[in-house]
Residue, then its C-alpha position, 0 to 999 in steps of 0.5 A: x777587122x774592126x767590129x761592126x754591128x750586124x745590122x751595118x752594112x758590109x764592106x765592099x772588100x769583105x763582100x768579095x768572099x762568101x759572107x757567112x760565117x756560120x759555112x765558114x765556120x763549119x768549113x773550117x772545123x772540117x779542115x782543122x780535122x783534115x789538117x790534123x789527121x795528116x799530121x798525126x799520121x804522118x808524125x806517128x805522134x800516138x804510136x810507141x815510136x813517133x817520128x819526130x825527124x818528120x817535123x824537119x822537112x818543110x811539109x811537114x812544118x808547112x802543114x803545122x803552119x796551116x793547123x795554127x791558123x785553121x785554129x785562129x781562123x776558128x777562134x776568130x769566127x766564133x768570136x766574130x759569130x757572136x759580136x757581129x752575127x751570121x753574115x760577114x767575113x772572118x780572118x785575123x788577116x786577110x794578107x797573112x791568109x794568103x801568106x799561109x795558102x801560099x806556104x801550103x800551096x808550095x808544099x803542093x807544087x813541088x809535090x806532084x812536079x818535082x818529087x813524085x817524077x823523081x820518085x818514079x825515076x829513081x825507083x827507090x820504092x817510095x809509093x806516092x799518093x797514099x791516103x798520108x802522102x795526099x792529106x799533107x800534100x794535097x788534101x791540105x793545101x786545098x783546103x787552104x786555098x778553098x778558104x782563102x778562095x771562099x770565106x777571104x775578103x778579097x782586094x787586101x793582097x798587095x803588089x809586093x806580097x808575093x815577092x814576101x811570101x817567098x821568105x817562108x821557103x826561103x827561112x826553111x832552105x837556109x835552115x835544110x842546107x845549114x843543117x845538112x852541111x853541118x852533118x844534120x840527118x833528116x833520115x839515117x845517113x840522109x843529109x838533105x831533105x828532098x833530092x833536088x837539095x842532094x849536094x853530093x848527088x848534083x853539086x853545088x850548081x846543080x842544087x843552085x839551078x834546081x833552087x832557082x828555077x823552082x824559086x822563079x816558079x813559085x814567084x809566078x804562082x804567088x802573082x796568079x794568087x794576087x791577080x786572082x785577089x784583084x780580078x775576084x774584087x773588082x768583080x764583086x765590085x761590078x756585081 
């Protein structure tokens, strides 16, 4: 974002969020603080025995991903805060908030479709909705996109950015099978890191099928988040 005084007016593509950086500001340490206690809870990285195998699993990873960028979202509104004033928009990129709010939202989706059914089916007395399970689940992935939603300059997400975002998940799966297959443990004697990735369990079609009609799914999710991009700036540029 190029800087600007405060007395020039905005443009219209930053104008499609909430112009105030001073709410976004405190938004945003809010989340850092949310983000953070997830992490720390979930990594046990201030008790005797931190469970570092917990930085192997996507969620995990996906949740550091946004804990990085709160901060450089933080580190960008101050900054914009005391150049540019109170009113305007904040972000290093708005492209790479929606990359971000994408990664997270993944984190989400398979979380309350795929894994807590599965967890209820198998019964392997796992207990989903904890105060844990909801900040790296849910709690996160909603202040991702109520940022993005709320203090984002809309209109900058392009036609084929959701096809790119796909990479994130698709670099971590690479990287679970790989690892797996090579006898990597993301727990003691488990080899995969969600059931749907079980190659013993379901064989190597049954882990494609899961991957592809998962895949299909978050692409979907990906072009409900760049129309809703397009209808929030056409709005704004109707108001």
């Amino acid at each position: 974002m190029t800087t600007r005084s405060a007395a020039a007016p905005e443009p219209l593509a930053d104008r499609a969020a909430i112009p105030l950086r001073p709410l976004a500001l405190v938004f945003r340490l809010v989340s850092l603080a949310g983000i953070l206690l997830g992490v720390v809870r979930i990594t046990g990285i201030f008790t005797p025995n931190p469970t570092w195998s917990a930085l192997l699993y996507y969620t995990v990873l996906s949740n550091l991903l946004c804990l990085v960028w709160v901060v450089l979202l933080i580190i960008r509104t101050v900054r914009d805060l005391r150049t540019d004033g109170p009113r305007g928009t904040s972000t290093p990129s708005a492209r790479w908030s929606a990359a971000v709010m994408m990664a997270i939202s993944v984190t989400m989706a398979i979380y309350l479709i795929v894994l807590v059914p599965m967890t209820f089916v198998q019964g392997n007395g796992y207990e989903p909705f904890t105060l844990t399970d909801n900040l790296i689940h849910i709690i996160t992935p909603c202040l991702l996109i109520l940022d993005w939603l709320l203090f984002v300059p809309k209109g900058r997400v392009r036609g084929g950015d959701p096809m790119r975002w796909t990479l994130i998940p698709i670099a971590y799966l690479v990287f679970a099978l790989v690892y797996g297959g090579f006898g990597g443990e993301f727990a003691p004697g488990v080899h995969y890191p969600y059931p749907f990735l079980d190659v013993a369990a379901l064989g190597v079609a049954g882990v494609a099928s899961w991957i592809v009609v998962l895949a299909v799914a978050l692409i979907a999710l990906g072009y409900v988040y760049l129309g809703l991009d397009r209808l929030l700036a056409r709005l704004v540029a109707r108001g």
